[in-house]
N, C-alpha and C positions, 0 to 999 in steps of 0.2 A: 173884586172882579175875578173873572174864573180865566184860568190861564189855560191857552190852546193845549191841547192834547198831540202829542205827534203821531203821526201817521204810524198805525199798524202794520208791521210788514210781517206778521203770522197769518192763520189762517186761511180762508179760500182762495183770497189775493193772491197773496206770497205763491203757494202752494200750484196755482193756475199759470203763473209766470215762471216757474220752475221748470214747468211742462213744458213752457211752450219753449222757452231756451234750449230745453234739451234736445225736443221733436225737431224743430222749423230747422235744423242744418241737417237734421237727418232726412228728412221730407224732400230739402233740398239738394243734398246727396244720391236719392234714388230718383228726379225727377231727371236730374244730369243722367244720369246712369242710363234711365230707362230709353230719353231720348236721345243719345247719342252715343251711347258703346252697346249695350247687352239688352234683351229684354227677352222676358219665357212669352211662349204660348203653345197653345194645345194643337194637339194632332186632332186633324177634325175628319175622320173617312177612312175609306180602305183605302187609296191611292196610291200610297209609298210603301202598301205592302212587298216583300218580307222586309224593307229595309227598315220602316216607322209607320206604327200601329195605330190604331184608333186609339184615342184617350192619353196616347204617352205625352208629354212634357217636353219639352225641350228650350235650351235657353239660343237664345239668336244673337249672333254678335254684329255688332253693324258699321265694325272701322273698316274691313278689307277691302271692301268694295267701293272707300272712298279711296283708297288710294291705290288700285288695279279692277281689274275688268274679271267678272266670274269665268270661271274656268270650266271645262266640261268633265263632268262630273260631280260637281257640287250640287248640294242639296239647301236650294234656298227656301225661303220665307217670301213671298209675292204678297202684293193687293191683290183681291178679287177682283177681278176684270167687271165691267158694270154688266154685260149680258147673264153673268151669275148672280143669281139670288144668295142672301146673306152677308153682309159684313166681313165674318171670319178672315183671316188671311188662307191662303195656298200653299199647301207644303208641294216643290215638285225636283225634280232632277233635271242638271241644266245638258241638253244633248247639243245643239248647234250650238255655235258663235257669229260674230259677225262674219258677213262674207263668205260664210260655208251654204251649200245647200245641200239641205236635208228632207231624203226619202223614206221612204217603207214602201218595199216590195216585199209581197208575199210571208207579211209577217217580220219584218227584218229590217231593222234602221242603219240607212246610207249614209254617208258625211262625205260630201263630194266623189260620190262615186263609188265609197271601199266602206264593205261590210264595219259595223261600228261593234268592236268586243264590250259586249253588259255582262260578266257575271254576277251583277245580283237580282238579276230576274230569274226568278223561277218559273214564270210561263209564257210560252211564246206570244209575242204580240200576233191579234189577228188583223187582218185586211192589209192593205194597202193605201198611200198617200203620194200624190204626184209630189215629183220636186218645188220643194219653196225656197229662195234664197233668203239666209237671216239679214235683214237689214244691220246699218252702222247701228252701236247702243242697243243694241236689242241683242236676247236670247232666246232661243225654242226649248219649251221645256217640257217634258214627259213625266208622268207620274211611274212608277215601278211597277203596278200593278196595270200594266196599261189596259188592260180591256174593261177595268173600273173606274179610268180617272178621265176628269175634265182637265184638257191640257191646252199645247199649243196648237193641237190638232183641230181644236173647237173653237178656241177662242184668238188665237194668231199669235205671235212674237212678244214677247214681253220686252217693255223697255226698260233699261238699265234704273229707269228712277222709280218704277215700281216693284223694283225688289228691296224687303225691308233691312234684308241679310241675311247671312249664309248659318244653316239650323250648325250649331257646335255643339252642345252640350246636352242629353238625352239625361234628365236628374226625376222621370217618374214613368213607370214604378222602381221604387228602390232597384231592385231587382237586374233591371235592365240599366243603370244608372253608367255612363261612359261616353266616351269622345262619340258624334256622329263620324261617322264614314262617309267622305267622298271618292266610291271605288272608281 
């Protein structure tokens, strides 16, 4: 009688279960990561020009916001509001907060009342917007390039659960690679 063979553990077998030991905590390592602390995405527009470019990189961190409310000046990561075509997310700058209300006269963004200091716009905003009061959990947000971006101006107040997190890290192109600025 022929005596059983024992199980091969060289070859494809072996070899395929090696992978996957090695992969499936790493797999599961960046899924933690991606959905609950950090995650990249791309600058999609001119919008946040001169502060972030078309194409650039940037990683998004997404603990702060669990535990404090954005602040004015931060440069978050939004959902696309449904009235905008595409998926992408939104890169914008956060101007109101809850309970402020926010104008533009004559080219010029108010925050209850007192001119708002932007130095990183390089051109003056045009037109004008009547006073809107920010709702609780919500922010108004502007893009830097204003006379080129879809904002709060178009689409209204963002709420606190659709921001994905506040852009941190600018890692493409090389070049440019360093902390985002919230001036």
């Amino acid at each position: 009688m022929s005596e059983e063979q024992p199980a091969r553990t060289d070859g494809i077998g072996a070899w395929l279960k090696e992978l996957l030991e090695a992969l499936l905590p790493a797999l599961v390592v960046v899924l933690v990561v991606n959905i609950f602390l950090a995650q990249a995405t791309r600058v999609d527009g001119q919008s946040m020009n001169p502060s972030l470019h078309n194409n650039e990189r940037v990683i998004i961190e997404k603990i702060s916001y669990r535990l404090q409310s954005p602040e004015r000046g931060d440069i978050v990561v939004l959902r696309r509001p449904l009235a905008l075509p595409s998926e992408d997310p939104l890169i914008k700058r956060v101007i109101g907060l809850p309970g402020e209300t926010v104008e533009i006269r004559d080219g010029r963004v108010f925050i209850d009342g007192q001119p708002l200091d932007e130095p990183y716009l390089e051109q003056p905003t045009w037109g004008s917007m009547p006073p809107h009061l920010v709702p609780e959990d919500h922010v108004f947000v502007l893009g830097d390039n204003r006379n080129s971006s879809n904002d709060s101006r178009f689409f209204g107040m963002v709420r606190f659960d659709n921001i994905i997190g506040k852009a941190w890290i600018r890692y493409w192109p090389p070049s440019e690679f360093g902390l985002v600025k919230s001036e």
